[in-house]
C-alpha positions in Angstrom: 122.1 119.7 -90.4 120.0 116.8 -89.9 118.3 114.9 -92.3 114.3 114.1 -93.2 112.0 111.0 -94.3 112.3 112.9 -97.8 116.1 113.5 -97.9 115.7 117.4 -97.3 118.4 118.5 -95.0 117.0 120.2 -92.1 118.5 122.6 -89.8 119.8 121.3 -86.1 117.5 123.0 -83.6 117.8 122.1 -80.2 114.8 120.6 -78.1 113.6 122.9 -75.7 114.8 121.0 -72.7 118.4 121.9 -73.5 117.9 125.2 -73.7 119.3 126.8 -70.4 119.1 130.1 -69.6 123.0 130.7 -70.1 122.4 129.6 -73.7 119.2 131.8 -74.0 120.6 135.3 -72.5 122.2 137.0 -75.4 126.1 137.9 -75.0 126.9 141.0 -73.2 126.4 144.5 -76.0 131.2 144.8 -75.2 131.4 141.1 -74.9 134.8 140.4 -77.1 135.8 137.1 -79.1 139.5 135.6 -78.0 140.7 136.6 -81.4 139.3 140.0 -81.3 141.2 140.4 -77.8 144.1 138.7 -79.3 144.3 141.4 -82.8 143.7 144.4 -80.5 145.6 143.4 -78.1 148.7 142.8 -80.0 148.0 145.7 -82.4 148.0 148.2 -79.5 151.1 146.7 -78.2 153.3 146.6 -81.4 151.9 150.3 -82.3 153.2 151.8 -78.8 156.6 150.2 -79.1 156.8 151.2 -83.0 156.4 154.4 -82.4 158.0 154.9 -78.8 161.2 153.3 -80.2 161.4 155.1 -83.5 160.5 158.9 -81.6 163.3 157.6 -79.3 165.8 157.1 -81.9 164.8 160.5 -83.8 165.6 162.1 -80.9 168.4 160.5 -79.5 170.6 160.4 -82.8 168.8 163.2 -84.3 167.2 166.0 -82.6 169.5 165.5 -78.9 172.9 165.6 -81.2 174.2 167.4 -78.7 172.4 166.9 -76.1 170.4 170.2 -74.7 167.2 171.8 -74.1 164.5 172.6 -76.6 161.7 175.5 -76.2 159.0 174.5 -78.0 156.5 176.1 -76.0 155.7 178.8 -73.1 155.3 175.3 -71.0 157.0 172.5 -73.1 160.3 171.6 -73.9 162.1 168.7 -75.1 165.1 167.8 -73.2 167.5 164.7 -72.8 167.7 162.7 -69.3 168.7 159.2 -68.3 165.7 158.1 -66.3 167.1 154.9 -63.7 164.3 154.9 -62.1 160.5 154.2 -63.4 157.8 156.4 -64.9 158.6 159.6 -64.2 161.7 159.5 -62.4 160.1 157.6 -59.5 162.2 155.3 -57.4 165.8 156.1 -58.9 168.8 154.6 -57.8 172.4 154.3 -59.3 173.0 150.8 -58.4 174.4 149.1 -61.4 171.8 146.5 -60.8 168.9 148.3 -60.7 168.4 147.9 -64.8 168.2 144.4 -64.2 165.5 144.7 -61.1 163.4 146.9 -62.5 163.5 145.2 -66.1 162.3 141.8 -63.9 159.6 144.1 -62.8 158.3 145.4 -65.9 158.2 141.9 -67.3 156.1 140.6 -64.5 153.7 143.7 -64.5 153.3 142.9 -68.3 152.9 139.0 -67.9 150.1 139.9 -65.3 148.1 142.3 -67.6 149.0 139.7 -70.3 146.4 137.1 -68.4 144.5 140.2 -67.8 144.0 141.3 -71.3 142.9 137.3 -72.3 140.5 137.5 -69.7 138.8 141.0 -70.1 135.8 141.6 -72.0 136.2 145.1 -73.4 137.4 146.7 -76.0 138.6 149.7 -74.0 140.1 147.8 -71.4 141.8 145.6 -73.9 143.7 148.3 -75.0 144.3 149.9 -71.6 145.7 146.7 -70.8 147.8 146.4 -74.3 148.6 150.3 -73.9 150.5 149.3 -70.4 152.4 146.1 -71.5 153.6 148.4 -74.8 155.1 151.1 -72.5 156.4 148.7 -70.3 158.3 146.6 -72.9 159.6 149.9 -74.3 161.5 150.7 -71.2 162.6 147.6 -70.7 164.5 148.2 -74.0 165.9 151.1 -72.7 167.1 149.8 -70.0 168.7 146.4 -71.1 170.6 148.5 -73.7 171.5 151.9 -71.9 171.3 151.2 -68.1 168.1 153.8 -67.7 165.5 155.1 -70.0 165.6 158.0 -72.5 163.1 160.1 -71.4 162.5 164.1 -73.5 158.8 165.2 -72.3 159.5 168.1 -70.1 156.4 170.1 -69.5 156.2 173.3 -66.7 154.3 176.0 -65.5 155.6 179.0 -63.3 159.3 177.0 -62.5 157.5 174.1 -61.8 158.7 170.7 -64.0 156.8 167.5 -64.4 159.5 164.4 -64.0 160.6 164.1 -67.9 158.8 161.2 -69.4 158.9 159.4 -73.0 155.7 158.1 -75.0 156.0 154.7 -73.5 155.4 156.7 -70.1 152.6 158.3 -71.6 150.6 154.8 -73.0 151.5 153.5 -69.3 149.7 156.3 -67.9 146.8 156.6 -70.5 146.1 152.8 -70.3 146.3 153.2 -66.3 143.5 156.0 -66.3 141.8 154.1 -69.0 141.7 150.8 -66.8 140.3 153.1 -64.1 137.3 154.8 -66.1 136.0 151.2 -67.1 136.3 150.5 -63.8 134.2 153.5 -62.2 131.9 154.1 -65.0 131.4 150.9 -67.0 128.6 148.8 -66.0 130.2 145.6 -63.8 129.4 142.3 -65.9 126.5 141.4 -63.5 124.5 144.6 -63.7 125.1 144.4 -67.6 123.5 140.2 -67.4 120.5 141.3 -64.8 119.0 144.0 -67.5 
């Protein structure tokens, strides 16, 4: 506020000169604060590994006591298997330091969408981005403590099985084809500022 001859406080305007075209083109309609990124961000990620860690103990020391196959459905069961590999059973190995390789890997995939997530502008792809680092701390947890993941998702048609996967595989995979639909449908930043 600025002040007057007669001591009324007057509101700071800028002279027109320093107005610059930046400053006069109004934000983009998604554009998203740092904090807004930040409170999505972190709320997606502690609500996929809240509840991908408590359905994994429910059904490790709960449903899968003894271990064995469930029929829920004509096409879904839940079953127990010791994934060493990643998401859905892809590149396995039994080498006893595979945990350790693949948990180096996860962490660096999540660092990157980490500097992603801070520098996207949004919402959906915030919690794309949030939705992957969840899934892929989760199984990092799984395998630091048991040497492999717990995975119980079995689904099948006609004697054909998916891989078995767990709900961190599944925010992996819906933040994945979430990142993609922003990126083939959404508008690109510069034909959002050129309208």
């Amino acid at each position: 506020m600025a002040g007057s001859a007669h001591g009324v406080m007057m509101p700071f305007r800028p002279a027109p000169h320093e107005l610059t075209s930046a400053a006069m083109s109004p934000p983009t309609a998604n554009a998203l604060s740092a904090q807004t990124r930040a409170i999505w961000g972190l709320s997606v990620v502690c609500a996929v590994i809240a509840a991908d860690q408590a359905l994994k103990w429910y059904l490790l020391y709960v449903v899968m006591q003894p271990p064995r196959t469930i029929e829920l459905t004509a096409f879904f069961n839940l079953v127990m298997v010791w994934n060493r590999g990643i998401s859905f059973g892809l590149l396995t190995g039994n080498a006893e330091y595979m945990p350790w390789v693949l948990s180096g890997v996860a962490i660096a995939v999540s660092l990157v969408m980490l500097v992603m997530l801070w520098r996207v502008r949004t919402l959906s792809s915030v919690i794309a981005l949030a939705a992957i680092i969840g899934g892929a701390i989760c199984n990092v947890f799984d395998r630091l403590r048991f040497g492999a993941v717990a995975d119980f998702f079995d689904f099948h048609a006609s004697g054909y099985h998916w891989p078995a996967f767990n709900l961190a595989d599944a925010a992996i995979t819906c933040g994945v084809i979430l990142l993609l639909w922003d990126g083939l449908f959404e508008p690109s930043e510069s034909i959002r500022n050129s309208s």
